[in-house]
C-alpha positions as CSV (number, residue, x, y, z in Angstrom):
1,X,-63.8,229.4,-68.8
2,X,-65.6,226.9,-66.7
3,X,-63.6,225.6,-63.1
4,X,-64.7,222.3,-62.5
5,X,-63.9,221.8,-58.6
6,X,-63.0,217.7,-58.3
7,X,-63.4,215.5,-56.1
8,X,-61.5,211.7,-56.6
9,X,-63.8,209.4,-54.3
10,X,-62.1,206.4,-53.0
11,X,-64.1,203.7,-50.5
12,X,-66.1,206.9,-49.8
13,X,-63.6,209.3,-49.0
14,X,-62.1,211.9,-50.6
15,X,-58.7,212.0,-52.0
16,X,-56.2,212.8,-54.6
17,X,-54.1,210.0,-56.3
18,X,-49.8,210.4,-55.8
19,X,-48.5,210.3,-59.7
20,X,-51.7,208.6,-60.4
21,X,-51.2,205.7,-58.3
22,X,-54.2,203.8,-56.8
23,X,-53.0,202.2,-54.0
24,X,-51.4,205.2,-52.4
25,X,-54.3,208.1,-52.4
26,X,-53.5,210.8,-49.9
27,X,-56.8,211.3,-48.2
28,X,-58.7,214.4,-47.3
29,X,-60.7,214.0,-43.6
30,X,-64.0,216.3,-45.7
31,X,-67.4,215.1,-46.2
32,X,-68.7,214.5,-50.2
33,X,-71.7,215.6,-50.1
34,X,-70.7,218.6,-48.2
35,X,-68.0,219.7,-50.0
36,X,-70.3,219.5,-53.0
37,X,-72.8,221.9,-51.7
38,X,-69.9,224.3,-50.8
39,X,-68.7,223.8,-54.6
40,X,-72.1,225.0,-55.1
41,X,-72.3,227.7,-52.5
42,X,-68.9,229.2,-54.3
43,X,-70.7,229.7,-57.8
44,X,-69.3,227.0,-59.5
45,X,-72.0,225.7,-62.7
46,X,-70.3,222.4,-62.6
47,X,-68.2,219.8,-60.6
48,X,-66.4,216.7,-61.9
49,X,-66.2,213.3,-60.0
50,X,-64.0,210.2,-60.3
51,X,-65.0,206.9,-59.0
52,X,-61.4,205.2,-58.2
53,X,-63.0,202.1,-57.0
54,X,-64.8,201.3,-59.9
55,X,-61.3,203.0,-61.9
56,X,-59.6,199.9,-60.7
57,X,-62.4,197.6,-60.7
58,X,-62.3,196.7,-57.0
59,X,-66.2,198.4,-55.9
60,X,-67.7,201.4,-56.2
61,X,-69.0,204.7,-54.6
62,X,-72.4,204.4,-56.2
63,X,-74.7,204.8,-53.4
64,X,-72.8,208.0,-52.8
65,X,-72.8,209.2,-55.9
66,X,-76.7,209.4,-56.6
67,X,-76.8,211.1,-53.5
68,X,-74.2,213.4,-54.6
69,X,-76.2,214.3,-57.7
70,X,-79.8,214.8,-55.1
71,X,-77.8,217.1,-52.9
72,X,-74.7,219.2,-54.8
73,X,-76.9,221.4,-56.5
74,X,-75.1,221.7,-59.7
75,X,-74.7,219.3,-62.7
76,X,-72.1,216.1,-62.4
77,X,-69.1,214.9,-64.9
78,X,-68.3,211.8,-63.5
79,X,-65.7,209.7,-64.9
80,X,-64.5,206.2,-63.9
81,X,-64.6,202.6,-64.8
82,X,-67.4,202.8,-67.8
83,X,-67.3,199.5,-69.6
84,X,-70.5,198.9,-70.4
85,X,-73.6,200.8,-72.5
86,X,-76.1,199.9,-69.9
87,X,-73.8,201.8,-67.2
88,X,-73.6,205.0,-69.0
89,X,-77.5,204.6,-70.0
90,X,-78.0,204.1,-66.1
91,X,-75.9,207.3,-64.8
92,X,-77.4,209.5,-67.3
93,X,-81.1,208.2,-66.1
94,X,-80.1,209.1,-62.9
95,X,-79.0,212.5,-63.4
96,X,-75.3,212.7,-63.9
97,X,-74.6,215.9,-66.2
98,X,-71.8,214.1,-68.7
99,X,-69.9,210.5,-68.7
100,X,-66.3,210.1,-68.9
101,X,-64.8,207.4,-71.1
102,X,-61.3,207.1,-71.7
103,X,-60.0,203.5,-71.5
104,X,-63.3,202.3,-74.0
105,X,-62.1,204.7,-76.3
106,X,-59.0,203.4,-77.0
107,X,-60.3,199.5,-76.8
108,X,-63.6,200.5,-78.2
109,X,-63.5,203.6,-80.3
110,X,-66.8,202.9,-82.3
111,X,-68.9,201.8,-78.9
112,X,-67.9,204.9,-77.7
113,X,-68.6,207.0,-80.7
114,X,-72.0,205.7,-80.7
115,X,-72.7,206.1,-77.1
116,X,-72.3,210.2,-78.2
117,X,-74.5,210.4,-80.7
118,X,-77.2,208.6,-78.2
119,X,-76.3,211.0,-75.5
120,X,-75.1,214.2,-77.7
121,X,-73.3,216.6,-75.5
122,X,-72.7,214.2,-72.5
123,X,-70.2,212.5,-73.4
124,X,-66.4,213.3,-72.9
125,X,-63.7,212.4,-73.8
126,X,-60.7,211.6,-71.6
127,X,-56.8,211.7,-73.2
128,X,-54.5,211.1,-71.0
129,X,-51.1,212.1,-72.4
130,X,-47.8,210.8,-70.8
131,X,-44.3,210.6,-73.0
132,X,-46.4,211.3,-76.6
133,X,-48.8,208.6,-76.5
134,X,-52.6,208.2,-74.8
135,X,-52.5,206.0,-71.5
136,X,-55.2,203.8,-70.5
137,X,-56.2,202.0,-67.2
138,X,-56.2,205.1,-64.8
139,X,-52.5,205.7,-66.3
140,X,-50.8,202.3,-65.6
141,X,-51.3,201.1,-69.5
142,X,-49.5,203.1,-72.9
143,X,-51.7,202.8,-75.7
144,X,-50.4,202.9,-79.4
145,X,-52.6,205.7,-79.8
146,X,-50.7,209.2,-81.1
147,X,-53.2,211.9,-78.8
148,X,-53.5,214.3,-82.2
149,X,-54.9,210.9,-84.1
150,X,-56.7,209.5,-81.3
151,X,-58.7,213.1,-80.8
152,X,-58.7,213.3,-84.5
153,X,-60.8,209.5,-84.8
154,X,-63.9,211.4,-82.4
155,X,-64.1,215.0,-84.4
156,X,-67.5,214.1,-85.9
157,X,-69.4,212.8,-83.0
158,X,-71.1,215.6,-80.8
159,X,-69.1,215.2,-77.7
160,X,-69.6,217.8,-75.1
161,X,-65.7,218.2,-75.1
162,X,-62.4,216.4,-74.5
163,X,-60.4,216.7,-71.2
164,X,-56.7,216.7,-71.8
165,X,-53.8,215.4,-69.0
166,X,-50.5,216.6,-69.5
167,X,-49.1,213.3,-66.9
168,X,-45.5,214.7,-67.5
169,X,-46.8,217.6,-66.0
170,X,-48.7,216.2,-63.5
171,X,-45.7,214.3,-62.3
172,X,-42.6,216.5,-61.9
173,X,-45.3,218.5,-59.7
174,X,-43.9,221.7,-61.3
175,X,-45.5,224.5,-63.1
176,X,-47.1,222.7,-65.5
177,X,-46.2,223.4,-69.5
178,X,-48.7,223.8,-71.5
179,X,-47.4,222.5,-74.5
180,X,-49.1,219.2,-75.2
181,X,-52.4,220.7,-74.6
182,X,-52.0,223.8,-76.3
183,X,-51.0,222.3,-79.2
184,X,-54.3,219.5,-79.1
185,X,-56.4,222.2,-78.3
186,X,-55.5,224.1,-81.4
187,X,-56.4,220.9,-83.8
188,X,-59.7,220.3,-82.9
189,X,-63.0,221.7,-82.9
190,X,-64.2,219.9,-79.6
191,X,-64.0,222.2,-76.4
192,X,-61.1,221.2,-74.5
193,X,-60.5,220.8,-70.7
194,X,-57.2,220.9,-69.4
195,X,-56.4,218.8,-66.2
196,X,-53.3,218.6,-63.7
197,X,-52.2,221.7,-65.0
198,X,-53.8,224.6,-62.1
199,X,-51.9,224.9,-59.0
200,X,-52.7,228.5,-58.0
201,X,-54.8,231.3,-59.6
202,X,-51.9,232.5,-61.5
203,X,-52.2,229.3,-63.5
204,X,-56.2,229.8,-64.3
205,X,-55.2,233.3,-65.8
206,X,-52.9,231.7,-68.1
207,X,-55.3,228.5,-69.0
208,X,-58.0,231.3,-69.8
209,X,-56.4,232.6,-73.1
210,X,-55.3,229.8,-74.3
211,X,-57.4,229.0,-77.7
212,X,-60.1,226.7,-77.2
213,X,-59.5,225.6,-73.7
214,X,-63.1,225.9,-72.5
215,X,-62.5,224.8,-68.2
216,X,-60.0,223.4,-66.0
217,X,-60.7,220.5,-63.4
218,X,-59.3,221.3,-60.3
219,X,-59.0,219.0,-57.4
220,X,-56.4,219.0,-55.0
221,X,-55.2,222.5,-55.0
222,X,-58.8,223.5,-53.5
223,X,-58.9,220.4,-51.0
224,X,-55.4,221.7,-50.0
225,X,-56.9,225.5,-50.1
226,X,-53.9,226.5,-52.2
227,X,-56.6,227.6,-54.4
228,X,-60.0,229.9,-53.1
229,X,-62.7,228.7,-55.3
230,X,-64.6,231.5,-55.7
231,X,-61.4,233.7,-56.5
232,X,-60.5,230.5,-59.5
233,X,-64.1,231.0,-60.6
234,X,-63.8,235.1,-60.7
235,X,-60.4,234.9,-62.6
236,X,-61.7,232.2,-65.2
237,X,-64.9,234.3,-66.2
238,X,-65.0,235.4,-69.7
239,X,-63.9,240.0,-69.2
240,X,-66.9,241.9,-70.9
241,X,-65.3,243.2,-74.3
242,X,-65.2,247.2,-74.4
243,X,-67.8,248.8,-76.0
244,X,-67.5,252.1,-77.8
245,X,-68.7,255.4,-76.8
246,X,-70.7,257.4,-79.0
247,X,-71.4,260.9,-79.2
């Protein structure tokens, strides 16, 4: 299972959003670019990053970003405020691993369809579940979308996987269930990434046998260092299988 450390950049700082509200991030005093070398440094193969300013469509972290992608050392899934062809075209060009696109894929489903089978395998898909339905708009907006249908619409494009958010989850700030993705990961062939669901190592153990969850963004436990990286990244490796003995 792949840990995908997170960091949430916000008028070039780190942070973590309160019940997925954007006007009160609590913010971490850490450097970007430094704390993506130490993701690095840790072993992880990939991190995942979230423009909020361009989430909410007041500026962006862009200049920080590309530098980001020169300096972390590992691939970038980076997520936030994709409206356009020409801006997922552009980040790909300039190195960024995989593009998140949520909010166009409920407004836009054949756009964002087509923008996978350009990029195969760099696209994901975001589904952000909260009381049954897909929200849009960095969570502020319910769709009409059921999440089984609106996974179901994408299974013939070649995404590179699908990251689920249990937001019920998220905010009663509790152990999280894993019933809503558990049962999304079980009806579809795409590789799924749980989100807002790890809080300590005990709860990478449990994501790792879970059928078809493939990694786990985690974000503010590490910032918080209720979580050591590198002991998230040794308890979601894959156990060697035993091998017989013969005589």
């Amino acid at each position: 299972m792949i840990i995908y450390p997170t960091i949430e950049l916000h008028n070039g700082k780190c942070v973590s959003l309160t019940r997925g509200r954007l006007e009160e991030p609590v913010i971490w005093h850490v450097d970007p670019i430094e704390t993506a070398r130490k993701f690095a440094a840790a072993g992880a193969e990939w991190m995942h990053v979230t423009d909020i300013n361009a989430l909410a469509s007041d500026g962006d972290n862009c200049d920080l970003i590309e530098e980001m992608i020169r300096q972390a050392g590992i691939p970038i899934q980076l997520g936030g405020g994709f409206r356009a062809r020409e801006g997922v075209a552009r980040w790909i060009d300039k190195g960024a691993g995989r593009i998140v696109l949520g909010t166009m894929a409920a407004r836009e489903p054949e756009w964002v369809k087509e923008m996978a089978r350009s990029h195969p395998d760099q696209i994901v898909l975001a589904v952000d579940v909260f009381e049954g339905a897909v929200m849009t708009e960095g969570w502020r907006t319910q769709s009409a979308f059921d999440p089984e249908d609106f996974i179901k619409a994408f299974e013939d494009v070649p995404l590179a996987g699908v990251i689920v958010t249990d937001i019920d989850a998220d905010i009663e700030d509790q152990d999280a269930s894993l019933g809503v993705i558990t049962n999304l990961a079980a009806k579809t062939r795409h590789q799924v990434i749980a989100r807002g669901t790890v809080r300590n190592v005990d709860d990478v153990a449990r994501l790792k046998y879970v059928h078809n969850i493939s990694g786990t963004l985690i974000g503010k436990a590490i910032l918080s260092k209720d979580i050591d990286l590198e002991e998230a990244l040794l308890t979601g490796r894959a156990e060697p299988e035993p091998v017989a003995e013969f005589q």
